[in-house]
ZAMARGU-4260 file (C-alpha; in steps of 0.2 Angstrom, whole numbers, plus 5000, padded with zeros to 4 digits):
<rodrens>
0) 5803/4396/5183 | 5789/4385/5188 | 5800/4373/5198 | 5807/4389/5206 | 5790/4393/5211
5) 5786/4377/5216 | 5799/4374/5226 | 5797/4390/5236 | 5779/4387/5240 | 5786/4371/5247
10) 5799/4379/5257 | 5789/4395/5266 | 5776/4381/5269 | 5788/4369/5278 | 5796/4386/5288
15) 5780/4388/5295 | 5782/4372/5303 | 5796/4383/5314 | 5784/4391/5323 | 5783/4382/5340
20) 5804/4390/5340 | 5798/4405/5338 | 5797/4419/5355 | 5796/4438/5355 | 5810/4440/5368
25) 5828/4444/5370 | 5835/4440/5356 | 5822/4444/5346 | 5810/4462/5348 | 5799/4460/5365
30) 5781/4460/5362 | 5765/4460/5372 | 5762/4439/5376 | 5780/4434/5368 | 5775/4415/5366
35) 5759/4421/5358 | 5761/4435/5345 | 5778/4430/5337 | 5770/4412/5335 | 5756/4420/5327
40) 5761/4435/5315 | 5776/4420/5312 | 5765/4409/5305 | 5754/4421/5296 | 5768/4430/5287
45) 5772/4414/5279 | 5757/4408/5274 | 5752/4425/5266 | 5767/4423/5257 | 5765/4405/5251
50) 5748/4409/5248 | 5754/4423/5234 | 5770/4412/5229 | 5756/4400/5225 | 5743/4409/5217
55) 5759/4415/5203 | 5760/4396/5200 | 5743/4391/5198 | 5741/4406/5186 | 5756/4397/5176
60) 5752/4379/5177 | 5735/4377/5183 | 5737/4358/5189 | 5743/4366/5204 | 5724/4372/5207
65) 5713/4368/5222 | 5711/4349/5222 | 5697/4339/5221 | 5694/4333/5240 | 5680/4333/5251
70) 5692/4339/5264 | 5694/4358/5259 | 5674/4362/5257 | 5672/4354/5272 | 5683/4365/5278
75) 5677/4378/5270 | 5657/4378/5275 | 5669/4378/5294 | 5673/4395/5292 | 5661/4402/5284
80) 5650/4397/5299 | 5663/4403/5310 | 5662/4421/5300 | 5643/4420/5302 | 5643/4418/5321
85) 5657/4431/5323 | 5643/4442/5315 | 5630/4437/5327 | 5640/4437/5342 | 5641/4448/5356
90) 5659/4456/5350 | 5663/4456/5331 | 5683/4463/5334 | 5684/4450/5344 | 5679/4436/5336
95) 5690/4441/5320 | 5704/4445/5329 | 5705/4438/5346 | 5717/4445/5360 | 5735/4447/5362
100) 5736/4431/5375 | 5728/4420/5363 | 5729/4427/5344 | 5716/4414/5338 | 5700/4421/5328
105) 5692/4421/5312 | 5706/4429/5304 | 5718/4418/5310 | 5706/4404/5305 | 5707/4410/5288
110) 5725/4408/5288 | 5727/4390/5291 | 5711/4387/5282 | 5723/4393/5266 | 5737/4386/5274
115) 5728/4368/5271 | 5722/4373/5252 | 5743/4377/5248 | 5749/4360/5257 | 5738/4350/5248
120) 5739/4358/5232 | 5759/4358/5232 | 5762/4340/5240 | 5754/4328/5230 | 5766/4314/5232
125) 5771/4302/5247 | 5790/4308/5244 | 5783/4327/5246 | 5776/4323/5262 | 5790/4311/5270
130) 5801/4326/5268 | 5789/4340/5276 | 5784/4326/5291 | 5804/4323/5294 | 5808/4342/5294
135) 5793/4343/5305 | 5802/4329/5317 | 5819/4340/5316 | 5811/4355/5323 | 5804/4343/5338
140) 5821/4336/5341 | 5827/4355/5344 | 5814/4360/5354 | 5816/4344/5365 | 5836/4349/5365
145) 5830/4365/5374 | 5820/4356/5383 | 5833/4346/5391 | 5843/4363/5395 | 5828/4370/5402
150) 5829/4355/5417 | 5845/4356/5420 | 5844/4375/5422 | 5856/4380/5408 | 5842/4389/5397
155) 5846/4395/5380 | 5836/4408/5382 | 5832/4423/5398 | 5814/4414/5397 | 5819/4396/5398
160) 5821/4399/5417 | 5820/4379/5427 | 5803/4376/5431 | 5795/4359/5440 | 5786/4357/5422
165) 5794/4360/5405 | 5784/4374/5395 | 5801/4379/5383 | 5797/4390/5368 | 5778/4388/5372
170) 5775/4396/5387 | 5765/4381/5394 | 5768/4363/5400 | 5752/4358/5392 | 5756/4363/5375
175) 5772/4358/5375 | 5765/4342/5380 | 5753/4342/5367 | 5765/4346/5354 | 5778/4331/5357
180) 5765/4319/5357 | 5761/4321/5340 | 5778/4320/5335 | 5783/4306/5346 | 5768/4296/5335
185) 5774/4302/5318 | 5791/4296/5321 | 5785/4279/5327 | 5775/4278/5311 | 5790/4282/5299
190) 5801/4268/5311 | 5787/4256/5312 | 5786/4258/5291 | 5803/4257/5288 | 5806/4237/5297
195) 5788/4231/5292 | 5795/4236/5274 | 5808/4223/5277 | 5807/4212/5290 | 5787/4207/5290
200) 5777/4197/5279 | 5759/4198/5275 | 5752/4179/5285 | 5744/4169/5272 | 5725/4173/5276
205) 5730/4191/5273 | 5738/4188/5257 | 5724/4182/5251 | 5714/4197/5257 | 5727/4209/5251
210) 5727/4199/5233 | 5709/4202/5233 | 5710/4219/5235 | 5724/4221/5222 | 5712/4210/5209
215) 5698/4220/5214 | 5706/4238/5212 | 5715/4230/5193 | 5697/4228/5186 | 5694/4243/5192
220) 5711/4250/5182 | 5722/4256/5196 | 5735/4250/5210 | 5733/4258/5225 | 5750/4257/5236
225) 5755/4275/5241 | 5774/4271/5232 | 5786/4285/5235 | 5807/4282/5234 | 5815/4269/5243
230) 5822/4276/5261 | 5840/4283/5258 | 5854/4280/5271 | 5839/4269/5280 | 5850/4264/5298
235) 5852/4284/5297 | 5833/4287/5298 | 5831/4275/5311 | 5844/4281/5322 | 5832/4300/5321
240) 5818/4292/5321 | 5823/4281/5337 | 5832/4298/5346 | 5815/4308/5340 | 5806/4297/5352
245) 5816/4295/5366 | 5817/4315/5369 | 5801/4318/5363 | 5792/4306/5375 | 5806/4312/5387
250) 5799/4331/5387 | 5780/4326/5386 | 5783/4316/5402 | 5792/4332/5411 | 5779/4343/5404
255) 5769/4335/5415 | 5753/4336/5405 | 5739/4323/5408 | 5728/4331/5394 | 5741/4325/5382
260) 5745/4307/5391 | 5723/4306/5387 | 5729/4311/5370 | 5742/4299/5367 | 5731/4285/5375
265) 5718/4290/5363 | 5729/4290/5346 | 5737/4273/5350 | 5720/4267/5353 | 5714/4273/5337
270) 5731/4267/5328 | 5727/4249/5338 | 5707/4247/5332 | 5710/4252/5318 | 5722/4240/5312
275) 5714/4227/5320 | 5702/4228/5308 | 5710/4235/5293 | 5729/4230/5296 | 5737/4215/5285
280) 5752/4210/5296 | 5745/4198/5310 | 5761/4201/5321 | 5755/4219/5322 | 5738/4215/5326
285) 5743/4204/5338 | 5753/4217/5345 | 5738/4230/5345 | 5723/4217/5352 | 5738/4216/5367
290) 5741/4234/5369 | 5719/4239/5367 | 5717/4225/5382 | 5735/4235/5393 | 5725/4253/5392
295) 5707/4247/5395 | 5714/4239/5410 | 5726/4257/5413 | 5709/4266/5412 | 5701/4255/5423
300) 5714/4260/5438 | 5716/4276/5434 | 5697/4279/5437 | 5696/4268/5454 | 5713/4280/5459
305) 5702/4296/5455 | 5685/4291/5463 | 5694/4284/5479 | 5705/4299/5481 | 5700/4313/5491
310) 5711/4324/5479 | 5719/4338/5481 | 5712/4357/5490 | 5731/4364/5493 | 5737/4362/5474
315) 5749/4347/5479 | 5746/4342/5460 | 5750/4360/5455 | 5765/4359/5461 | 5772/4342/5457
320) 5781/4339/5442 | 5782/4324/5430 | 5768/4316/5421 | 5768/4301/5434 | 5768/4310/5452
325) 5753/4322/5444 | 5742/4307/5436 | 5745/4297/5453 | 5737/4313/5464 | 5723/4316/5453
330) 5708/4314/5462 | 5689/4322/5460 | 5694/4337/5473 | 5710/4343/5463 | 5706/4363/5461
335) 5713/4360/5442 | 5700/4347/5438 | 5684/4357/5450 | 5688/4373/5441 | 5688/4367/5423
340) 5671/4354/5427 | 5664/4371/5432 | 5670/4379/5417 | 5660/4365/5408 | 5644/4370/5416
345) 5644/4390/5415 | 5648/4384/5393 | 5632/4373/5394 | 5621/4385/5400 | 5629/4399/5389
350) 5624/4387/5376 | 5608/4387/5380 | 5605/4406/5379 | 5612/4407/5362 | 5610/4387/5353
355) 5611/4393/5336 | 5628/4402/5332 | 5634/4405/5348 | 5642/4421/5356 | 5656/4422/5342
360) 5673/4416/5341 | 5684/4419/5354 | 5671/4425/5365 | 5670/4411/5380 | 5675/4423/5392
365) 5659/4431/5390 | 5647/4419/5392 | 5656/4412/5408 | 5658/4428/5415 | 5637/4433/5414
370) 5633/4414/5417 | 5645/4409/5432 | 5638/4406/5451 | 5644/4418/5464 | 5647/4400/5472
375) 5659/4395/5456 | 5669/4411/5456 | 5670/4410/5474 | 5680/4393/5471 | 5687/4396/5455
380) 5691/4413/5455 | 5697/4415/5441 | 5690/4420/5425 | 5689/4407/5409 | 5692/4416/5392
385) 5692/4397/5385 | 5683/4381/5390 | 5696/4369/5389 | 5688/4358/5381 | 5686/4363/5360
390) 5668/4354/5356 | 5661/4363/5371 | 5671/4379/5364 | 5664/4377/5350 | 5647/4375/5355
395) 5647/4389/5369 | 5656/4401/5357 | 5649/4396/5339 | 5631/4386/5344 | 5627/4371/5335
400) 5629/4375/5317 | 5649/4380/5323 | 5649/4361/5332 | 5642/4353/5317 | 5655/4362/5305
405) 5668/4357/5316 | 5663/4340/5320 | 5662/4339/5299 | 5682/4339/5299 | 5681/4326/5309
410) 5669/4314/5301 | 5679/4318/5285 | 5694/4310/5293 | 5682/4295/5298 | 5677/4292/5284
415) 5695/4292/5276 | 5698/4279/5288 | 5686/4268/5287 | 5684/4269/5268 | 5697/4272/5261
420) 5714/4265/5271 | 5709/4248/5267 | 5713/4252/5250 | 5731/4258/5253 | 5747/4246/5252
425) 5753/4237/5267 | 5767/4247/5272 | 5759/4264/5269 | 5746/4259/5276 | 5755/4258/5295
430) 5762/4274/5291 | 5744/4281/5288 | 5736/4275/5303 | 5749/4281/5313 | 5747/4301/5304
435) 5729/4296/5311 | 5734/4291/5329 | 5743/4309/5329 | 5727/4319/5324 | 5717/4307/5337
440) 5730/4313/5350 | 5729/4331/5347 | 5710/4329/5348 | 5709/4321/5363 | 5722/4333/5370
445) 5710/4345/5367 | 5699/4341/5375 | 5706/4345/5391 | 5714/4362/5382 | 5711/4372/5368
450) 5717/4378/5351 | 5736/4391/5350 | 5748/4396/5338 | 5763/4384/5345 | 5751/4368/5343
455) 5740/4372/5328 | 5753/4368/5315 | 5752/4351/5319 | 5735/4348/5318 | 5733/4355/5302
460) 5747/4349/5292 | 5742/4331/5300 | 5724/4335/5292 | 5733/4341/5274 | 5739/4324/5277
465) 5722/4316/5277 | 5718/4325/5261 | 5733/4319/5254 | 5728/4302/5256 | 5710/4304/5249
470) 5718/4312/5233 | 5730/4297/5230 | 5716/4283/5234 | 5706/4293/5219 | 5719/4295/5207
475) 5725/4279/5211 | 5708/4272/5206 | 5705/4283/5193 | 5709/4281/5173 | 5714/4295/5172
480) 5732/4298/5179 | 5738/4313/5187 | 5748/4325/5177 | 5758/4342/5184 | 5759/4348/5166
485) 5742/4361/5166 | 5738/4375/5155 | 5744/4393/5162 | 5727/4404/5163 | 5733/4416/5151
490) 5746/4415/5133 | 5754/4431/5143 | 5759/4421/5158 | 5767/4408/5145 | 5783/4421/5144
495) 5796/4423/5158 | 5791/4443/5160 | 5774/4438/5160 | 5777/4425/5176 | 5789/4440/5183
500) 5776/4454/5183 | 5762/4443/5189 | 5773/4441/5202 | 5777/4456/5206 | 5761/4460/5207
505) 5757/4446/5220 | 5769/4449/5231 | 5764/4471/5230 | 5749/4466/5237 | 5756/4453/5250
510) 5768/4463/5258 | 5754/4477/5259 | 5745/4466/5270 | 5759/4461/5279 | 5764/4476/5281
515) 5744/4486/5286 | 5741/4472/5299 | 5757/4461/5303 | 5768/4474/5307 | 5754/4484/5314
520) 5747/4471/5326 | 5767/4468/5331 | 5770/4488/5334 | 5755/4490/5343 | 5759/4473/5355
525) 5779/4481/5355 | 5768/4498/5363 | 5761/4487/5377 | 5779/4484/5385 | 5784/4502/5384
530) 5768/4507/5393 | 5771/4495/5406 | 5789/4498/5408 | 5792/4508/5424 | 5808/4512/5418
535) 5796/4525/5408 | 5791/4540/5417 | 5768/4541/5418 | 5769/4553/5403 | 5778/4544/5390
540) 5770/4527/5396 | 5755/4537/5393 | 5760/4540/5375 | 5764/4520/5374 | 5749/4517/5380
545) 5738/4530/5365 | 5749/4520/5353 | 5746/4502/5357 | 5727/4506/5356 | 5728/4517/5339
550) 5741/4506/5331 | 5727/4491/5329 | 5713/4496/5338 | 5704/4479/5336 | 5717/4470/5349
555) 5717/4486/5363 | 5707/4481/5375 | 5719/4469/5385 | 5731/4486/5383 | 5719/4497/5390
560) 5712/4485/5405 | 5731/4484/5409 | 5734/4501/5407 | 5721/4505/5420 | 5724/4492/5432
565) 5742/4499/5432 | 5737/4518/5433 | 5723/4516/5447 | 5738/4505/5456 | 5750/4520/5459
570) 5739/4536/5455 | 5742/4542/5472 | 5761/4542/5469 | 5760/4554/5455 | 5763/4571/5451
575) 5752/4584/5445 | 5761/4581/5427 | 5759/4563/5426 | 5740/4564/5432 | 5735/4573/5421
580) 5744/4565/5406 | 5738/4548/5411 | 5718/4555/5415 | 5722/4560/5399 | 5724/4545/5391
585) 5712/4534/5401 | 5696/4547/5397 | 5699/4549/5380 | 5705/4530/5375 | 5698/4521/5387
590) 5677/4521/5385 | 5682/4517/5365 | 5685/4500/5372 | 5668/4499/5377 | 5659/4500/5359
595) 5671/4487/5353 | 5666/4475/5367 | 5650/4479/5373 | 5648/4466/5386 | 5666/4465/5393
600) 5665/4470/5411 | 5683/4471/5413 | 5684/4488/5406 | 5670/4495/5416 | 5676/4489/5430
605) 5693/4495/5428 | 5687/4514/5423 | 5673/4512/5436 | 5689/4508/5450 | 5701/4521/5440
610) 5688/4535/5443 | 5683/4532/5461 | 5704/4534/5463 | 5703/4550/5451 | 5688/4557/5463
615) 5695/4555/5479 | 5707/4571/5478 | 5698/4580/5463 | 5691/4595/5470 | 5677/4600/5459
620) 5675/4587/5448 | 5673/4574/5462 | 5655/4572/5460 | 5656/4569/5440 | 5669/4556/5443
625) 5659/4549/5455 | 5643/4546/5445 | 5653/4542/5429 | 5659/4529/5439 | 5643/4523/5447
630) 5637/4521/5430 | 5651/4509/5424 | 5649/4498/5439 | 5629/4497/5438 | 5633/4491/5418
635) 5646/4482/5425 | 5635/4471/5436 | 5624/4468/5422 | 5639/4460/5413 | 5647/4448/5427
640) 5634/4449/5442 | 5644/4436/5452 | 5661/4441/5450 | 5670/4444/5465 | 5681/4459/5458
645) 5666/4466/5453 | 5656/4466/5469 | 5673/4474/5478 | 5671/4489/5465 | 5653/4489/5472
650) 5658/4492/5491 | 5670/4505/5486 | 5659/4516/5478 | 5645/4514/5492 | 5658/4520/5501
655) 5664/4532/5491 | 5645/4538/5492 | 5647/4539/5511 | 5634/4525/5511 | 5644/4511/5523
660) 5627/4502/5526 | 5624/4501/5506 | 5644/4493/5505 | 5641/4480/5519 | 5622/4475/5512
665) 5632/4471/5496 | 5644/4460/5505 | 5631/4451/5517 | 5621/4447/5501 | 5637/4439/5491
670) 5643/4429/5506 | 5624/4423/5507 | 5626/4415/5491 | 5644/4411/5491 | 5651/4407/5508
675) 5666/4404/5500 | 5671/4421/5498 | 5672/4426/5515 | 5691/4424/5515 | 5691/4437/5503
680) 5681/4450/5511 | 5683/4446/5529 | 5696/4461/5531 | 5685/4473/5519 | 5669/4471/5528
685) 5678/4472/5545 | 5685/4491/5539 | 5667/4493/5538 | 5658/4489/5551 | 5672/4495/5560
690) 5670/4512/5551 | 5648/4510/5554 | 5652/4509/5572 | 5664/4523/5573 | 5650/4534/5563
695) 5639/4526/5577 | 5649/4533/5590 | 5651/4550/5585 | 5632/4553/5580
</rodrens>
């Protein structure tokens, strides 16, 4: 019963590692944001069940318990900080749960927090992790295979359509690129291993620094090599590991992602130092002195190309393809690089209005919006919901004590490095570094982009890994070996009915949660697609619509800004039935939105813009509608003074108000501070004078 138990908690741990396949479209049920929310509810299914799978074994054999390594209270004080700023922010619903197009937040955090606990409870050997690091290599060879069929045009899937860069199951180039970096770098560490295990020697000034070590760690009681079995069917192995590599490095180069070229850079930099310093093979030394000196000099050209580039203003590196033709047009006036520098700005000075904890997880969006220029909208136009780049995310969202937490992982895998990989065996000591260089890559990818559910897997099974490593150096070097044969944490759970009902009672209570938010969340993001299907007539969409914002409230204000953009869009073309069904809807679900975010402007401005639509042919009730809406865009202002959407819904209410001057001051005044928007309002403000001079006329 116990191996059972064991072995499952292995397997749903490893199935989680499936999660960059997974899409909510044809096949599969269609939801709201398909490369997001399947990921995410994917992901978080299994682990809730690991998670109870796992608890029934500790309570058998408790050896299985929560380890002891820095890494997991670490983690811990991380989100527990992250909780405490999501209290303090400006939108607590947000900060747990997020939004559809980025299912991230505190309660997803929590997830993978666990997710981390059960990996490095249930692997505590290098066997257990060379199987869960090849599986994960499988699932990248399969997502590189659709990959392939995506540039040829022959798509598995409706939504694999050819594209100039490869996005695949992801729904973005950038994560697709970030994903097969990783990979491409834990396949090179498993290759690398397996000849160094048998066709490399230690050089004799090494060997006697390795037999130091090895005398050193014998008073001391312990051996420290990280053994597991020898490699089975080896020329086998290789033959993955080598076709791993070649398509994995294949798709990050037609994904086209810079980010993750920076990331890779980074990872074989950090592989290279460190085992300049810590390696005990001087070919490979060599090797890595040759390839530190090859990117210095890379980085060197690279920055002379970008300074002495005027760049791009017509998205010519938007629309190029490969990794090579984007890197080569990179230059300081590329819009992709202008908008995120600005970006960077608008996080800073959001920091600085709230330093200590932030606005709250998830909640970027909010601080851009209230701290952006009317000159950085005017060139960026659009709105930043993330700063694509996770320390300034952290910052801007979760204020100093969030950075520090976060930056705490990371020193923990520092110092694991720099204190504890010199103690490892020669050959798993490549392997190591290279699990290192994969968790350098992802972190310098984001730097350039930000945390979702196709990507994140990686990064924490890489940092289970990490643990995993610490444990073994401790037990290694402790006299007290590690034994899997505990004590169950009660005589009842001893019997096999005892382990069945404890079980049963576990998984009662996992598939109630699964089962009150999962499938909830996944209802309510199925609702979404209904509502906007126009297959639908207006009154049943209406009823989509009350259902995707009752099913799980906490996510139903992407829903209802959609919903209203949509019903202000073709409310003219509607009946009498279908007006008054969809007024329906909006005035009673809409404004709820507004006590769950406070200080979102889209939903003001999207009932503000709804209810000038609403007043133009209401008879009576045009003067409410009128000032409901004059109220939302005066609270809307507040919330994003410089956004260009929002100054449009200022005109049109002037207007609206029969105050033509009152529209065009409005104008002048944004085009004073923002010259660059005169593109957008040229034709607007022409309607008006046009309609002054007319009034004008007829006075």
């Amino acid at each position: 019963m116990e191996r059972t138990l064991l072995n499952t908690t292995r397997l749903v741990l490893a199935l989680i590692l499936v999660t960059p396949l997974i899409v909510t479209d044809e096949p599969l049920p269609l939801t709201y944001f398909p490369f997001i929310v399947g990921k995410a509810l994917y992901a978080r299914t299994l682990i809730e069940i690991g998670f109870g799978v796992w608890l029934v074994l500790v309570m058998r054999n408790s050896s299985y318990g929560i380890p002891r390594t820095w890494l997991l209270p670490i983690f811990g004080i991380y989100v527990a900080v992250t909780l405490a700023s999501a209290f303090a922010g400006v939108s607590f619903d947000r900060s747990m749960w997020s939004t559809y197009e980025r299912m991230q937040g505190w309660v997803d955090l929590l997830h993978w927090f666990v997710f981390v606990v059960v990996l490095v409870s249930t692997h505590r050997t290098w066997d257990h992790w060379r199987t869960l690091l090849n599986f994960n290599l499988g699932v990248s060879f399969v997502l590189g295979l659709m990959g392939l069929a995506q540039y040829v045009d022959q798509g598995i899937f409706i939504y694999m359509q050819a594209t100039t860069r490869l996005d695949i199951t992801l729904g973005n180039p950038a994560y697709a690129g970030c994903y097969m970096v990783v990979n491409l770098l834990i396949a090179t560490g498993f290759l690398i291993q397996s000849f160094a295990n048998n066709t490399l020697t230690v050089s004799a000034g090494d060997s006697e620094r390795d037999a130091g070590t090895k005398r050193s760690e014998r008073r001391r009681g312990a051996r420290i090599p990280l053994k597991g079995k020898s490699f089975d069917n080896l020329a086998a192995l290789r033959t993955f590991w080598i076709m791993v590599i070649a398509l994995d490095f294949i798709i990050f180069y037609l994904s086209g992602t810079r980010g993750a070229m920076a990331g890779l850079l980074m990872g074989i930099l950090a592989f290279a130092i460190a085992y300049i310093i810590w390696g005990k093979y001087r070919v490979i030394r060599q090797w890595s002195l040759g390839v530190i000196l090859l990117i210095l000099v890379s980085a060197v050209l690279v920055g002379i190309s970008v300074i002495v580039r005027d760049g791009s203003t017509t998205g010519g590196v938007e629309e190029s393809g490969n990794l090579l033709t984007r890197s080569i047009n990179t230059g300081l006036g590329d819009p992709s690089l202008e908008g995120r520098l600005n970006a960077m700005r608008v996080g800073v000075d959001g920091f600085t209005a709230r330093p200590i904890l932030g606005w709250g997880p998830e909640n970027y969006s909010t601080a851009y919006d209230q701290k952006v220029t009317p000159e950085g909208v005017a060139r960026g136009q659009k709105s930043y919901d993330q700063a694509h780049n996770k320390l300034l995310e952290e910052l801007t969202t979760k204020g100093v004590l969030g950075l520090l937490g976060y930056l705490a992982i990371w020193s923990y895998v520092v110092f694991i490095v720099f204190r504890k990989v010199k103690l490892i065996g020669s050959n798993e000591q490549i392997f190591v570094l290279f699990m290192v260089a994969a968790i350098t890559a992802f972190f310098g990818n984001n730097l350039f982009l930000f945390d979702t559910p196709g990507t994140l897997p990686q990064f924490y099974v890489l940092l289970a890994f990490i643990g995993f490593v610490d444990l073994q150096v401790q037990i290694r070097r402790s006299t007290l070996p590690y034994s899997s044969h505990g004590q169950p944490m009660h005589q009842f759970l001893e019997t096999r009915f005892g382990v069945l009902m404890s079980t049963a009672v576990v998984m009662v209570l996992v598939v109630a949660v699964i089962f009150v938010v999962n499938i909830r969340i996944f209802r309510a993001a199925q609702n979404v697609i209904g509502m906007v299907n126009p297959v639908n007539s207006w009154t049943e969409r209406s009823e989509k619509f009350i259902s995707a914002v009752t099913e799980f409230p906490q996510l139903g204000n992407y829903p209802r800004v959609l919903w209203m953009d949509r019903a202000t869009r073709d409310w003219l073309e509607m009946d009498i039935q279908d007006k008054s069904a969809v007024f329906e809807s909006i005035n009673n679900y809409a404004e709820a939105g507004i006590e769950r975010e406070p200080q979102e402007w889209r939903i003001r401005k999207g009932l503000a813009y709804f209810y000038q639509k609403a007043a133009q042919n209401a008879g009576d009730d045009r003067e409410i509608l009128v000032k409901k809406a004059r109220q939302l865009v005066d609270e809307a202002v507040d919330n994003a003074p410089s956004r260009i959407q929002i100054q449009l819904v200022r005109v049109n209410q002037h207007l609206l108000e029969s105050d033509p001057e009152g529209a065009l001051e409005v104008i002048d005044s944004y085009l004073a501070q923002a010259p660059e928007a005169e593109g957008r309002m040229r034709n607007v403000r022409a309607q008006i004078v046009d309609r002054i001079e007319k009034r004008s006329e007829e006075e």
